[in-house]
N, C-alpha and C positions, 0 to 999 in steps of 0.2 A: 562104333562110329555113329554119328550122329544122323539124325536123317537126310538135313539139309547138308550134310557133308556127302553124301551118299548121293546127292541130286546134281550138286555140284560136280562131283567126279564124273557123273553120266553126262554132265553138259562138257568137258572136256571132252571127250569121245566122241558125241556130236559134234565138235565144234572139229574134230580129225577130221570127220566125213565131208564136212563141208566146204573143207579143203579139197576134197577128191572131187566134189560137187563141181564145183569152181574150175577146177583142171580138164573135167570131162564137159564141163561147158565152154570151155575156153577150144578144145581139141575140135568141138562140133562146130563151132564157127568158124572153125578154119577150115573144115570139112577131112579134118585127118582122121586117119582110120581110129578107130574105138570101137574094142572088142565089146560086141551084146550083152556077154558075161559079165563086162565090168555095169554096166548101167543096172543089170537085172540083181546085181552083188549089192550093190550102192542104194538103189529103192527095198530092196528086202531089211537093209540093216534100217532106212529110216523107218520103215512102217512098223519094223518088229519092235526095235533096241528103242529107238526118239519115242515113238508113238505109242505102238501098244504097252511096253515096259515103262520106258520114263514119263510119258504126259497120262498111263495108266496110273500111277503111282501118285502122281501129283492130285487129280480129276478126281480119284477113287478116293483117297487119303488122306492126303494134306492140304488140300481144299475146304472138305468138310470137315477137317479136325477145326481148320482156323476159323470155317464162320461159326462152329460151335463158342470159340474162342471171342466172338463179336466181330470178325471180318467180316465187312456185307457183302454181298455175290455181287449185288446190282450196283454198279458206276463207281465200283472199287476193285483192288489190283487184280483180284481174284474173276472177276468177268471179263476182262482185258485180256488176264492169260487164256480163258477158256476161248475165244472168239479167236485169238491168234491161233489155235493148237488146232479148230475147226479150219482156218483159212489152210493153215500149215499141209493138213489133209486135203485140201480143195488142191493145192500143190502137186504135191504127189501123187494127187490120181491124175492129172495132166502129164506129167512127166512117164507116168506108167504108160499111160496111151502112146504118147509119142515115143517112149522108148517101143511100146509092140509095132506101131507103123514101119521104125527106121528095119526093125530087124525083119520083116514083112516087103524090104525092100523100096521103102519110099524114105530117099535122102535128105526131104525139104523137113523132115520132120525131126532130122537132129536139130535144125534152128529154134521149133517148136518147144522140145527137152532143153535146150539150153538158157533161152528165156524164162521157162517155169523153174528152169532151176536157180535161175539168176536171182530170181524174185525169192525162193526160197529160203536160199543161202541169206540174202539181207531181211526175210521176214526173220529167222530162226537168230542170227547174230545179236538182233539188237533184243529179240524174245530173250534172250540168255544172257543179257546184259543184267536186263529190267528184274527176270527174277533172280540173277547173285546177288544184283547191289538196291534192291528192293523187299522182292517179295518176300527172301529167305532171310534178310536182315529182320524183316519186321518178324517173320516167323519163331525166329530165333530170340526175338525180345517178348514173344509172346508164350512160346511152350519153353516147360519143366525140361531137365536136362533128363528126366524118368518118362515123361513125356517123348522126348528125343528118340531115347533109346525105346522105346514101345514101339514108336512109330516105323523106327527103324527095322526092328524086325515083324511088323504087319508088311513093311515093302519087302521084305526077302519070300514072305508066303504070298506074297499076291504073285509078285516075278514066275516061283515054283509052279503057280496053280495057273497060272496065265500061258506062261512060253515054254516052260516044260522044263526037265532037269536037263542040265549041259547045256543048252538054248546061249544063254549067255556066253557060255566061252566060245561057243561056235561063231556067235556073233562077232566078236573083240576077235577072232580069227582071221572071217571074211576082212574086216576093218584093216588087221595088218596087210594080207594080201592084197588088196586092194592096192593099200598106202605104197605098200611095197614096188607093185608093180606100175605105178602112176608117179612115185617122186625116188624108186630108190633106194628106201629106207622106211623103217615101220615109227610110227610115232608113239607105241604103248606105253610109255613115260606118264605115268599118273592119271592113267586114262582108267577107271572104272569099269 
């Protein structure tokens, strides 16, 4: 598979999450019950699966491959995605706080969680817009299909050396459950 095919399928998967995002932010407004489990399920898959795995991949990888390639970092796609993927982070540790408040017994602070996650969900949507119908178009007019395939399996040894073996299906696990127990139904249909 190709790389960019590879980053793609991980933004489907995110884009699952952020639906459950959206739901447990929608539940905290209404001040309906929301099991701890699900919030602490929900920021583990972003910080592991989005962050350390997939904006690993990107940051470590196919960033420096492309400015090798003449991408310039500074006021081109490639510093746009880094500074989103920093905010993205500035997110989630908001959301981490106000999730340990709520479970700590202070209710004001699902409003807290569901604002940062608000914010999160529309920073991460249109970030995943910019790099399918952007960043990885250009990438892919840019690198060797040999190149592809290279790239692609440096992202499976970074994944292994990073989050550790089975990490991933654990992950896409929590994802179903989660999905499962928030709409129903699991979404793993070409999810990465």
């Amino acid at each position: 598979m190709r790389a960019t095919e590879t980053l793609r399928r991980e933004h489907d998967a995110i884009l699952n999450m952020l639906d459950a995002a959206e739901e447990l932010a929608t539940r905290l407004e209404r001040r309906q019950p929301t099991a701890p489990q699900q919030l602490t399920d929900l920021l583990e898959f972003l910080r592991q699966f989005a962050d350390q795995c997939h904006h690993g991949k990107e940051e470590n990888l196919l960033f420096p491959l492309l400015e090798k390639k003449g991408m310039p970092r500074q006021g081109g796609p490639i510093g746009v995605m880094l500074q989103e993927h920093d905010h993205g982070r500035a997110l989630i540790a908001e959301m981490g706080e106000a999730a340990q408040a709520l479970a700590a017994g202070n209710v004001e602070a699902g409003a807290r969680w569901a604002h940062a996650a608000r914010r999160y969900v529309a920073l991460l949507r249109e970030h995943i817009h910019k790099e399918n119908e952007i960043l990885f178009r250009m990438a892919e007019q840019m690198l060797s299909e040999a190149e592809q395939e290279e790239l692609a399996g440096a992202f499976d040894r970074l994944e292994a050396e990073t989050m550790g073996p089975g990490t991933h299906e654990r992950l896409h696990r929590l994802m179903d459950n989660l999905t499962a127990q928030l709409f129903g139904r699991t979404v793993r249909q070409g999810a990465s």
